[in-house]
C-alpha positions as a LaTeX table, in Angstrom:
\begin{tabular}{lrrr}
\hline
Residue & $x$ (\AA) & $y$ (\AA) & $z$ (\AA) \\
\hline
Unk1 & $-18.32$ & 10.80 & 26.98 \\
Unk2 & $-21.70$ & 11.94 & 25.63 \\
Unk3 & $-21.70$ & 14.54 & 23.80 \\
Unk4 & $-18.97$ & 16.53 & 21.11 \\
Unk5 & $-17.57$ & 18.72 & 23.70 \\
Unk6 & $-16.66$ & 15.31 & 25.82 \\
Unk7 & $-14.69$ & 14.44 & 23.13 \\
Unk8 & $-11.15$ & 16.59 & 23.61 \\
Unk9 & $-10.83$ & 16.26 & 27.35 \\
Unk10 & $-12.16$ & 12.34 & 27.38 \\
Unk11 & $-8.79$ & 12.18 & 24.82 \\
Unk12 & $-5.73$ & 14.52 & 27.06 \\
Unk13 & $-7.87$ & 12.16 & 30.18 \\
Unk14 & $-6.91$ & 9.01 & 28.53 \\
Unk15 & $-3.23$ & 9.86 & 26.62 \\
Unk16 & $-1.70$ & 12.33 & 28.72 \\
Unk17 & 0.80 & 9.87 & 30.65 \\
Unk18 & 1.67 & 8.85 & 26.47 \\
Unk19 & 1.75 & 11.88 & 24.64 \\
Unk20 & 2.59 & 16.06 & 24.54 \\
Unk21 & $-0.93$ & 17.71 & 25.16 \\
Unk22 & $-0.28$ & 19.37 & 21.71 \\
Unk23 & 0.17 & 16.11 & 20.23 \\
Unk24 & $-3.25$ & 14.64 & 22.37 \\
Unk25 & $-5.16$ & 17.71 & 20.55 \\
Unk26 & $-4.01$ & 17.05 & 17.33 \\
Unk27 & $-4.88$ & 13.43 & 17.49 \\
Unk28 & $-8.41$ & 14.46 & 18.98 \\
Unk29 & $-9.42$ & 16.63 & 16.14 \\
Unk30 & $-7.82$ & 14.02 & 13.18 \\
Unk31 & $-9.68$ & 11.40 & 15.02 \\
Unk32 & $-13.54$ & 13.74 & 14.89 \\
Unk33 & $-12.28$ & 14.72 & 11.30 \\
Unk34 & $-12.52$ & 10.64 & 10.55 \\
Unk35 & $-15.10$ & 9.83 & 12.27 \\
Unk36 & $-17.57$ & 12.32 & 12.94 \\
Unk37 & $-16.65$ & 14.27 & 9.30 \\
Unk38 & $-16.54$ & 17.17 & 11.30 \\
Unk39 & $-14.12$ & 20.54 & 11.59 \\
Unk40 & $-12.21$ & 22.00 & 14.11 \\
Unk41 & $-14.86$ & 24.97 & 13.94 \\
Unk42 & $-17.96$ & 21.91 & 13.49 \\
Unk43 & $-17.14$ & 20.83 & 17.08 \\
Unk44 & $-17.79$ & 24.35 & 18.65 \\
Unk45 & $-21.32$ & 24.96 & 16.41 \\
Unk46 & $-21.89$ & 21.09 & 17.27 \\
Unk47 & $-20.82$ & 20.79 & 21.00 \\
Unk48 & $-24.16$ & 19.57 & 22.54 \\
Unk49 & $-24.86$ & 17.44 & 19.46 \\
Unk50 & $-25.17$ & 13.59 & 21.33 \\
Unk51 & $-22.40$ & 11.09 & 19.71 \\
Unk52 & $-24.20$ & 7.81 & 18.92 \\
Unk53 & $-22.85$ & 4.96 & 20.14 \\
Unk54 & $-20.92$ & 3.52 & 17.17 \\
Unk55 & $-19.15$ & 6.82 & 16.91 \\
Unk56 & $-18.18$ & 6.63 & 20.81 \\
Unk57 & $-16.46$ & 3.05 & 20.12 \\
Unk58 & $-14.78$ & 4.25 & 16.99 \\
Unk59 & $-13.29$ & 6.82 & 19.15 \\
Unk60 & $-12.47$ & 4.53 & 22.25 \\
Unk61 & $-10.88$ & 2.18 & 19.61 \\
Unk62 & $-8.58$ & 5.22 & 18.31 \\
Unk63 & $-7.31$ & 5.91 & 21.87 \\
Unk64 & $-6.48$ & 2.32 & 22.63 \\
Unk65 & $-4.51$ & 2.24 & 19.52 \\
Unk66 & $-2.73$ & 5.41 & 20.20 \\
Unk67 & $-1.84$ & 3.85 & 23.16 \\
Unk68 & 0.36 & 1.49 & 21.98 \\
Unk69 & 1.94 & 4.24 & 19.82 \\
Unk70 & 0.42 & 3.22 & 16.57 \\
Unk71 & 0.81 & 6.73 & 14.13 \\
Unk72 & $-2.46$ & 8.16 & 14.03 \\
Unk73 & $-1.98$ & 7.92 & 9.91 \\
Unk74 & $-2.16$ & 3.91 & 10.05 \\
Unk75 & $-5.09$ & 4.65 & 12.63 \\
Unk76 & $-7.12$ & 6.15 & 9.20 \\
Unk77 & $-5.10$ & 4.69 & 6.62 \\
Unk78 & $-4.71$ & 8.33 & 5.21 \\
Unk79 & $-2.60$ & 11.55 & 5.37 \\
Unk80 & $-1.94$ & 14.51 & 3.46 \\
Unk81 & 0.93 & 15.47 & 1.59 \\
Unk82 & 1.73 & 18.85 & $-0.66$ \\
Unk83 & $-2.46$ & 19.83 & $-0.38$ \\
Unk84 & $-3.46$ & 16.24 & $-1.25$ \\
Unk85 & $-4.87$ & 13.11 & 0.77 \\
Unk86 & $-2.51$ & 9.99 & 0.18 \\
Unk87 & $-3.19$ & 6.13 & 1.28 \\
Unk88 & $-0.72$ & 5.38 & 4.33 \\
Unk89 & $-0.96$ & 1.73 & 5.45 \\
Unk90 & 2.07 & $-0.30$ & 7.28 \\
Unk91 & 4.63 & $-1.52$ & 4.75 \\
Unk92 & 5.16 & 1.92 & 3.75 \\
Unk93 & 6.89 & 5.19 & 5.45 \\
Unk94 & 4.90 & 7.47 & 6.59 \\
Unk95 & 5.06 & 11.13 & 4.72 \\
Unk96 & 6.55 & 13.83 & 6.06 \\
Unk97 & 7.30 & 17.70 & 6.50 \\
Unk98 & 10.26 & 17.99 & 5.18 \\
Unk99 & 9.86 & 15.72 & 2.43 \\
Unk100 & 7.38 & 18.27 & 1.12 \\
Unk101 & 9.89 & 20.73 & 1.38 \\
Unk102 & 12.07 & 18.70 & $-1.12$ \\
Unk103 & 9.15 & 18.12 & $-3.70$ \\
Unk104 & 8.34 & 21.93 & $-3.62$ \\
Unk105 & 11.91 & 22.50 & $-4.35$ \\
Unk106 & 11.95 & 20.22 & $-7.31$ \\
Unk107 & 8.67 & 21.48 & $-9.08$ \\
Unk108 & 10.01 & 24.87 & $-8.69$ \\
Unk109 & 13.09 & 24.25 & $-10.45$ \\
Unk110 & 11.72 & 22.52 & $-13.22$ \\
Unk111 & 8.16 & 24.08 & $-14.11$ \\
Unk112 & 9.54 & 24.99 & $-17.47$ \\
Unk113 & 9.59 & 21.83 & $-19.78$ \\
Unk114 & 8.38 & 18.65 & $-20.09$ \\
Unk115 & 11.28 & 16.00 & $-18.33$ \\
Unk116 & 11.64 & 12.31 & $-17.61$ \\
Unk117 & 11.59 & 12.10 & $-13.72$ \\
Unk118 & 12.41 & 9.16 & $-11.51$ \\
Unk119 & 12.01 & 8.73 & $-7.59$ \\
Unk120 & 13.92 & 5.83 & $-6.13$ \\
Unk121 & 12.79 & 4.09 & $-3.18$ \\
Unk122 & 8.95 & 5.72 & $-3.44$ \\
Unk123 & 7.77 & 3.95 & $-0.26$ \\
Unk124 & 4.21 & 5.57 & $-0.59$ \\
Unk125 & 4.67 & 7.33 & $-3.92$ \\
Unk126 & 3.76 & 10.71 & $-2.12$ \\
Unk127 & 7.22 & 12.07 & $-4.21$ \\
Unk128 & 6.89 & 11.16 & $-7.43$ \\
Unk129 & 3.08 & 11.51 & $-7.46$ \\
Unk130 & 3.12 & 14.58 & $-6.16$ \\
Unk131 & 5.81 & 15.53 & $-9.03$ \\
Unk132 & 3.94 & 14.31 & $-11.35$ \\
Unk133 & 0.52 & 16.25 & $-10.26$ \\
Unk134 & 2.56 & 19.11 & $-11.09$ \\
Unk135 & 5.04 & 18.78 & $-13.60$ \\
Unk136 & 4.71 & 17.99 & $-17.12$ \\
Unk137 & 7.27 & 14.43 & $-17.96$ \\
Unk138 & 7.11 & 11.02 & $-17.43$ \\
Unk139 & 7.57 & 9.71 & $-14.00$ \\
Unk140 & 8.58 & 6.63 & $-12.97$ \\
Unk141 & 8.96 & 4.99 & $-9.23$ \\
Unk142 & 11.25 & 2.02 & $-8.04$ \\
Unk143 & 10.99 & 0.51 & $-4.73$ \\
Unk144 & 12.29 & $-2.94$ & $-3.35$ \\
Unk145 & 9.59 & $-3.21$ & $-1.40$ \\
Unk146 & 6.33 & $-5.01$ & $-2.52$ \\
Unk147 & 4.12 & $-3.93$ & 0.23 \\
Unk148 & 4.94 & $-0.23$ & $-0.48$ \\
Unk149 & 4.45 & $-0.21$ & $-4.25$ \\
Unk150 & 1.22 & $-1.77$ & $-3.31$ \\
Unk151 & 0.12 & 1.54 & $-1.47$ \\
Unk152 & 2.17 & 3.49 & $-4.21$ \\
Unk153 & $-0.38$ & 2.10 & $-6.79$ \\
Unk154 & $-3.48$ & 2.69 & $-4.65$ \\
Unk155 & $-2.14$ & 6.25 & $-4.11$ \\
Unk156 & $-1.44$ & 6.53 & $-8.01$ \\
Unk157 & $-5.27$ & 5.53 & $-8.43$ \\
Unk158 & $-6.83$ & 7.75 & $-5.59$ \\
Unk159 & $-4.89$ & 10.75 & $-7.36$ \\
Unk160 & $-5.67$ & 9.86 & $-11.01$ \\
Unk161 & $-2.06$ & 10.36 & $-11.39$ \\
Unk162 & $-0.15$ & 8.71 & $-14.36$ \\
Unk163 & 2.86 & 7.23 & $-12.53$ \\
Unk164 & 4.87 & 3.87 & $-13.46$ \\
Unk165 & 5.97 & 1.63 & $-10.73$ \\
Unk166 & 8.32 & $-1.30$ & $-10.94$ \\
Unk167 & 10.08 & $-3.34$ & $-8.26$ \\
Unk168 & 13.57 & $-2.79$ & $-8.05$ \\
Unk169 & 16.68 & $-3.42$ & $-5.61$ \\
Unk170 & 18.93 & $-0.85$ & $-6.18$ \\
Unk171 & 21.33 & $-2.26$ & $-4.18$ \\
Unk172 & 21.67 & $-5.59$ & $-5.79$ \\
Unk173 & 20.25 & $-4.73$ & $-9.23$ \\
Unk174 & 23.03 & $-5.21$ & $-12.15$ \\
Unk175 & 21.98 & $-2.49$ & $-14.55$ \\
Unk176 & 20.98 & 1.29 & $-14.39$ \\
Unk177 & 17.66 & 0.74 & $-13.16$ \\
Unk178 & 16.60 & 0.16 & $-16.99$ \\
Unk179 & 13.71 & $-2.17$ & $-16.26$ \\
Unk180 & 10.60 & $-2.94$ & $-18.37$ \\
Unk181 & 8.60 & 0.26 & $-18.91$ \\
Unk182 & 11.56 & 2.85 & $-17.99$ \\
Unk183 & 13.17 & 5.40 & $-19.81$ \\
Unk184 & 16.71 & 4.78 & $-20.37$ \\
Unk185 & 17.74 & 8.41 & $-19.52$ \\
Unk186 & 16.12 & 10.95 & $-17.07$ \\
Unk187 & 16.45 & 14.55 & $-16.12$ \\
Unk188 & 15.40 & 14.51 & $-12.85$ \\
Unk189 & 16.29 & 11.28 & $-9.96$ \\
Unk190 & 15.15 & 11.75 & $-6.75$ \\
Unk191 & 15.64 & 9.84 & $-3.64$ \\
Unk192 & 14.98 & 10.22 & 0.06 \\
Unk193 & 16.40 & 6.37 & 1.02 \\
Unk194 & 17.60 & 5.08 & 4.16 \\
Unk195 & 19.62 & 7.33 & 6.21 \\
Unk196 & 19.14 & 7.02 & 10.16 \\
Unk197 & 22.16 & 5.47 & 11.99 \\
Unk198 & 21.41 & 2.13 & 13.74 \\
Unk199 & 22.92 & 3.72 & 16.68 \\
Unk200 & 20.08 & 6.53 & 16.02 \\
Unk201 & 17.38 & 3.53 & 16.91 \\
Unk202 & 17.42 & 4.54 & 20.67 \\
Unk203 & 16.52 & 8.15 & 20.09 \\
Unk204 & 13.39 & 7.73 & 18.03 \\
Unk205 & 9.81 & 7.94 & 19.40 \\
Unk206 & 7.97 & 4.64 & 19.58 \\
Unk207 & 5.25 & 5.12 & 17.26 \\
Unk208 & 8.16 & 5.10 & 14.93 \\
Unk209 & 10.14 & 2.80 & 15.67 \\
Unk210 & 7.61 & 0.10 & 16.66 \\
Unk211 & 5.16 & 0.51 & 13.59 \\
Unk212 & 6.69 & 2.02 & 10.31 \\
Unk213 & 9.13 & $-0.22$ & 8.05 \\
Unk214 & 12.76 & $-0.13$ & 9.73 \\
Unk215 & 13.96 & $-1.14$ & 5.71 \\
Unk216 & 13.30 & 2.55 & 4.69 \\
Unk217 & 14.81 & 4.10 & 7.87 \\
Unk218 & 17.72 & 3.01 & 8.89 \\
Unk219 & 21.24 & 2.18 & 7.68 \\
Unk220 & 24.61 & 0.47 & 9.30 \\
Unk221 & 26.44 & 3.11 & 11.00 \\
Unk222 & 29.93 & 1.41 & 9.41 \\
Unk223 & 27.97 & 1.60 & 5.85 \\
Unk224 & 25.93 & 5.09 & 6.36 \\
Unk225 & 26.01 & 5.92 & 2.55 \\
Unk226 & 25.49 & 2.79 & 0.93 \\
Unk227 & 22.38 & 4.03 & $-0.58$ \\
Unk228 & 23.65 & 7.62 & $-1.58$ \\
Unk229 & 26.84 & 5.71 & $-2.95$ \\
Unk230 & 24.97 & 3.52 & $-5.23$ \\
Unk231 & 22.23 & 5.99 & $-6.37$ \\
Unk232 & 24.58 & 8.52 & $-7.18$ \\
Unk233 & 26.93 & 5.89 & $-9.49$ \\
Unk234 & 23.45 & 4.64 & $-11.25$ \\
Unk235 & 22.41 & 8.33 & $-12.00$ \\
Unk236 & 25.83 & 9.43 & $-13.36$ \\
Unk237 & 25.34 & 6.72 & $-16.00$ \\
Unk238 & 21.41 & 7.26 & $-16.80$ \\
Unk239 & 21.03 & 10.95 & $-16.30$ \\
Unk240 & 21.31 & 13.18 & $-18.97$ \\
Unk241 & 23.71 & 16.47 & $-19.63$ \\
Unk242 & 22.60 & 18.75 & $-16.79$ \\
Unk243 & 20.37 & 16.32 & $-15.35$ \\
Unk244 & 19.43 & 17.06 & $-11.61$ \\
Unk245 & 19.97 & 14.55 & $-8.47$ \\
Unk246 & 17.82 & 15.35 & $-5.31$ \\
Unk247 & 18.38 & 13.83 & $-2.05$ \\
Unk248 & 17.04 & 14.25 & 1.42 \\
Unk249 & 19.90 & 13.63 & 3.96 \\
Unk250 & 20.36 & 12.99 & 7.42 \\
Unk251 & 21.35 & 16.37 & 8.74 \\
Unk252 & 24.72 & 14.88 & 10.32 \\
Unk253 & 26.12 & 14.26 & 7.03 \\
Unk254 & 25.52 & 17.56 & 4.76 \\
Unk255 & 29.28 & 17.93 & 4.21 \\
Unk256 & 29.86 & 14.08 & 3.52 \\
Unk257 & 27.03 & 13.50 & 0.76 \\
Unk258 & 28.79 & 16.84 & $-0.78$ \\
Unk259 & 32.14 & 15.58 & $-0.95$ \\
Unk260 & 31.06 & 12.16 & $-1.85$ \\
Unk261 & 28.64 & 13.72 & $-5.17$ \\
Unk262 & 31.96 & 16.18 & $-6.00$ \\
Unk263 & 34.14 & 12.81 & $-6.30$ \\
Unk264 & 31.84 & 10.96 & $-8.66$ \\
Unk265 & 31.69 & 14.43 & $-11.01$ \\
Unk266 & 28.73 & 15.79 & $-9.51$ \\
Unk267 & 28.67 & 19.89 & $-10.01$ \\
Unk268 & 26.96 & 23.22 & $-8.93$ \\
Unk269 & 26.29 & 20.93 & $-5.57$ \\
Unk270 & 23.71 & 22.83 & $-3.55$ \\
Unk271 & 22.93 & 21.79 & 0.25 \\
Unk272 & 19.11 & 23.46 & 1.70 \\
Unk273 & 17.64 & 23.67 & 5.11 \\
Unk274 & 14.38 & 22.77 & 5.99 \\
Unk275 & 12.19 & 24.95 & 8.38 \\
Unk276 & 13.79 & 23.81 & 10.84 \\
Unk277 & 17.12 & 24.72 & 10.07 \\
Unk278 & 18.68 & 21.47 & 9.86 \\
Unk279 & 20.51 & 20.15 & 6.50 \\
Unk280 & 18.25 & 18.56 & 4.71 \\
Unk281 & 18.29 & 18.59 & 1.17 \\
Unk282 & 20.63 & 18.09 & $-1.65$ \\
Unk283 & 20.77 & 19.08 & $-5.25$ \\
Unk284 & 23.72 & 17.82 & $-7.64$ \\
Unk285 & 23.91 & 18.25 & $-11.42$ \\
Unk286 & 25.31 & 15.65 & $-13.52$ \\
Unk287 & 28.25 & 17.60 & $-15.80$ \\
\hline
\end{tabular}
């Protein structure tokens, strides 16, 4: 590997026994992106340009990482989310597609006035900062974890966002999440907690399931809505008249989470898809 044009095949050489080609690609061009600040369209112009030698180790480190399935976002420490470049270190979930879907959702149901918004279990804050970049309100983000609020935070500062975090166990935690600093009632709670089955372990890839925090993916198959249970009691006590609960879902379970928000006095319950056509999405107002 000498030059630019080395670059692609040296990585589908090296990771093609680990990983799709598409996948390989898409790893090659993050990884020139990071390290040589180049484009996808740079690496054409460039392709005779000579790599120096620092830039050829950075690389060669990248691949031996990916080879023991380490997400290419904890490779850089960064990913986008909804057009904007968050933190992503371990401790703390890793963003994804179709959690964009569900902030798009909720910023286009509530562009109109100025609400008191709360996100429960942030993980990286990529919700409720991203809600908050484009909503008027006060916003608010709970997590039990301390090593995800920590990259929450960082992500609030690299976005010059104006978010308030607090450490909170919504599980065990006695009151309605009314902790220093927090409004007592909100109009908007959001939530994408815990929902993969324990039993759902075997099917995941292993740069998941070896590297990202199993606390904010999975749940006891004999206890699957613990966390949709107690979210949903907490909000019907600290959400206001019409207020709106969002939750992503496991797609299994559309028809359960519905019937379990209906019994609590949830109304005008509305289950989405997300591109891919799976159940995804949730949205409940409080009566």
């Amino acid at each position: 590997m000498k030059t630019i044009s080395d670059i692609l095949p040296f990585f589908l050489s090296e990771l093609q026994v680990f990983y799709r080609e598409n996948e390989i690609k898409s790893f090659a061009y993050i990884s020139i992106k990071h390290i040589l600040n180049m484009s996808k369209s740079d690496t054409i112009i460039h392709s005779k340009k000579i790599l120096e030698e620092d830039q050829i180790l950075r690389i060669k480190s990248s691949i031996s990482s990916l080879k023991e399935y380490e997400p290419i976002q904890y490779i850089f420490k960064e990913t986008e989310f909804y057009k904007r470049e968050f933190y992503c270190m371990y401790g703390a979930l890793i963003p994804r597609p179709e959690t964009e879907e569900l902030v798009d959702w909720i910023i286009r149901d509530n562009k109109e006035t100025k609400k008191n918004y709360l996100d429960v279990g942030t993980g990286s804050g990529c919700i409720i900062i991203s809600l908050c970049n484009n909503l008027k309100g006060n916003f608010t983000g709970i997590d039990v974890s301390r090593d995800a609020l920590r990259v929450a935070i960082s992500n609030n500062d690299r976005n010059e966002t104006n978010v308030n975090f607090e450490c909170v166990d919504v599980l065990n935690y006695e009151e309605d999440f009314s902790v220093s600093n927090l409004n007592d009632k909100y109009d908007v709670i959001v939530s994408n907690p815990p929902y993969v089955l324990n039993s759902e372990k075997e099917q995941m890839q292993k740069n998941v399931l070896d590297w990202e925090p199993h606390i904010a993916l999975f749940v006891e198959d004999d206890d699957s809505f613990i966390f949709y249970n107690r979210i949903a009691d907490r909000a019907s006590k600290i959400l206001n008249k019409k207020g709106l609960l969002y939750f992503e879902i496991n797609e299994r379970f559309g028809k359960e989470i519905i019937e379990l928000l209906e019994k609590k006095g949830f109304v005008n319950i509305e289950l989405k898809k997300d591109i891919n056509d799976k159940d995804r999405m949730i949205k409940a107002m409080w009566k």
